[in-house]
C-alpha positions in Angstrom: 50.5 141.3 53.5 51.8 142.2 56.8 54.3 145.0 56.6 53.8 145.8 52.9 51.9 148.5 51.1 48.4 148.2 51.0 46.8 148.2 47.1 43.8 150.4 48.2 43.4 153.2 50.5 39.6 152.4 50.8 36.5 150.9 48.9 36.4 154.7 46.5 40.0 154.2 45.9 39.6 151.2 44.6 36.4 151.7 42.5 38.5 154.7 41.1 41.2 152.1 40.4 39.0 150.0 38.7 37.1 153.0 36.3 40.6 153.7 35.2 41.2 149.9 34.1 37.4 149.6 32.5 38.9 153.1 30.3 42.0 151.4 29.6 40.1 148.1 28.7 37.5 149.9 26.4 34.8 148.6 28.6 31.7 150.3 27.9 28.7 148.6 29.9 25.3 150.3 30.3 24.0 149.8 33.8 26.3 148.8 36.6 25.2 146.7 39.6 26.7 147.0 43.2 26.3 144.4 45.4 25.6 145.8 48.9 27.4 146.4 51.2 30.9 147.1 50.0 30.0 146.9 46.9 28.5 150.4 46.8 31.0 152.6 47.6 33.4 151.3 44.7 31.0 151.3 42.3 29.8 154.8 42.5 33.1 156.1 41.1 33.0 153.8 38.5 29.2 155.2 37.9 30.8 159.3 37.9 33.5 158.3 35.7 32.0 156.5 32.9 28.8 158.2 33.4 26.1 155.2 33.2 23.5 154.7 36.0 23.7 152.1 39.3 21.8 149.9 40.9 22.2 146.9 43.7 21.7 143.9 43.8 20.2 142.4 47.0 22.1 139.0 47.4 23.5 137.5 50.9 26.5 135.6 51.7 25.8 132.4 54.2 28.5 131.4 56.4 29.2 128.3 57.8 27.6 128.0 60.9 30.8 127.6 62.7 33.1 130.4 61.0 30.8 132.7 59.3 33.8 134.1 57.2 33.9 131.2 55.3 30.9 131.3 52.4 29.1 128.2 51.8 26.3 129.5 49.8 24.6 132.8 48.7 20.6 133.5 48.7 19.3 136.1 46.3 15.8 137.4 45.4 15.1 135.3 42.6 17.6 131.6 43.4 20.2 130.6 45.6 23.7 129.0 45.4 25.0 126.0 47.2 28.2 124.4 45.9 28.6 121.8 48.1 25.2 121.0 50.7 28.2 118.2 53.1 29.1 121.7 54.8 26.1 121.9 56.6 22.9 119.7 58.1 19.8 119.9 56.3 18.4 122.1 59.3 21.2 123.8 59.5 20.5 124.9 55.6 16.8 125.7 56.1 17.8 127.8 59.0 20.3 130.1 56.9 17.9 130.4 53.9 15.3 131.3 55.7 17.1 134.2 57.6 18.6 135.4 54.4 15.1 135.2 52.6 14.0 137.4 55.5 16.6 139.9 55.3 16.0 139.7 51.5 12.5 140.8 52.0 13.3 143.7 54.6 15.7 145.4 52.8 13.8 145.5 49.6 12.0 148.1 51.2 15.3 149.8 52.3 17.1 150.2 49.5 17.0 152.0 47.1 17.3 151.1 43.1 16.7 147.5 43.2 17.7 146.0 40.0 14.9 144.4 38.2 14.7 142.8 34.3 13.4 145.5 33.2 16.7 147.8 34.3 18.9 144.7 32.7 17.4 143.4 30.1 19.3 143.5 26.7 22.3 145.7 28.4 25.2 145.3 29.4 26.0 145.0 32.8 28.8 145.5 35.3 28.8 143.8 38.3 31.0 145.5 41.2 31.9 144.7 44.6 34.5 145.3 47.1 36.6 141.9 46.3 36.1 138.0 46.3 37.1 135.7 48.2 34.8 132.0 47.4 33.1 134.2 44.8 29.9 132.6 45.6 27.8 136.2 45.9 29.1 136.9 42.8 28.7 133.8 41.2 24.8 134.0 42.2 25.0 137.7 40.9 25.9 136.9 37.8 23.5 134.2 37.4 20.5 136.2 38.3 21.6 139.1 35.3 22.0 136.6 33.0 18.1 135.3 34.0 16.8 138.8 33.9 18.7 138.9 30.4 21.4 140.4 30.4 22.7 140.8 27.0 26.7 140.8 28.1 28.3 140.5 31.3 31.2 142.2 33.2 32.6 141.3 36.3 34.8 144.2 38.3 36.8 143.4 41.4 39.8 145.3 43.2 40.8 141.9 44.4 40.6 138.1 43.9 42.4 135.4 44.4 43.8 133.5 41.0 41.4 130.3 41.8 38.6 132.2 42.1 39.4 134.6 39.3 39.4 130.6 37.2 35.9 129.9 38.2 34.3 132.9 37.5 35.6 133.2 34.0 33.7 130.5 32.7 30.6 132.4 33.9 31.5 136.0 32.7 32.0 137.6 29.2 35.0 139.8 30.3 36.3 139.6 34.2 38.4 142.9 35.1 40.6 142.3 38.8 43.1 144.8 39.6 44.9 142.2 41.8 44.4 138.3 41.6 47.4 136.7 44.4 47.9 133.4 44.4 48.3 133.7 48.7 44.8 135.5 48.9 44.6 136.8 52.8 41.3 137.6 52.6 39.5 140.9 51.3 40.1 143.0 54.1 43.7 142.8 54.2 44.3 144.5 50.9 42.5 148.1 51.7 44.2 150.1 54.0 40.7 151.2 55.6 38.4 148.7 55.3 35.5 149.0 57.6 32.0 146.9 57.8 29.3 149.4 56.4 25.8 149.1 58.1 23.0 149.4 55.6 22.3 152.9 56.7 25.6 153.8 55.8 24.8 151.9 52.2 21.5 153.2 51.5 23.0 156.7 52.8 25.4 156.7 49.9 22.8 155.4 47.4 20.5 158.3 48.4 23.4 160.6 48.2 24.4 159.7 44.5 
């Protein structure tokens, strides 16, 4: 997207973007879940506007050892995610899942509203981040909801590419994208500001809410 017009100025432009499609759409979950990092800041406009409460979701992305852009798997709290083990060595595995188990465990006592079953259970839930690219974290997301029981599921992304947009729904009850290209160019390159938060800056906006 070189040279053209970005869709979104930053991660609250597009979580505004997305409130106004959920309106449009008649989408009226109960409880919405951010994924952290970028997940939080577009899901707390979609929070003011419909007025129903947030929480996160603690679940980490593992990259490939080699180019840790590319997802390979995702770890949450309760299960993991690994749609094809060839990527990587056995250690190699262990070694990520253990470091994302870790991380798990420390920012449980970070963060703020944790999502639990008893937050989810018999709602309906949005799940919200920044944009997919594998759609593994959100895969594993909605997984998890649907094992805390989750009565209906909603997926809400500013962007993701068409493939991905395939796989995830077979795993959602409604999926709402504002963009879905066919030449995805990763995440990043479709905010105009698009920085990595730290998870200060994440649990500083939580707090703030």
């Amino acid at each position: 997207m070189n040279g053209e017009k970005k869709l979104f100025k930053n991660r609250v432009d597009a979580g505004e973007q997305l409130a106004q499609l959920l309106i449009e759409h008649h989408c009226n979950p109960e409880i919405i879940i951010a994924l952290p990092r970028g997940g939080i800041p577009v899901a707390l406009p979609i929070s003011e506007k419909l007025g129903i409460p947030m929480q996160i979701l603690l679940v980490k992305k593992i990259g490939h050892p080699r180019n840790q852009e590319y997802a390979i798997g995702a770890v949450s709290e309760t299960g993991e995610l690994w749609p094809d083990e060839s990527l990587i060595t056995y250690a190699e595995k262990q070694n990520a899942l253990q470091e994302a188990q870790k991380k798990i465990e420390t920012l449980k006592h970070v963060f703020p509203s944790v999502a639990s079953s008893a937050s989810v259970k018999g709602k309906h839930v949005l799940v919200v981040d920044d944009g997919a690219a594998t759609g593994l974290t959100v895969q594993l997301a909605a997984n998890t909801m649907k094992e805390m029981g989750a009565k209906k599921l909603t997926i809400a992304l500013p962007v993701c590419p068409i493939h991905t947009c395939l796989k995830l729904n077979k795993i959602t009850d409604e999926l709402e994208v504002i963009c879905s290209p066919h030449n995805f160019t990763g995440v990043g390159s479709y905010y105009e500001y698009f920085p990595q938060l730290s998870d200060e800056e994440a649990v500083r906006l939580l707090i703030a809410s």
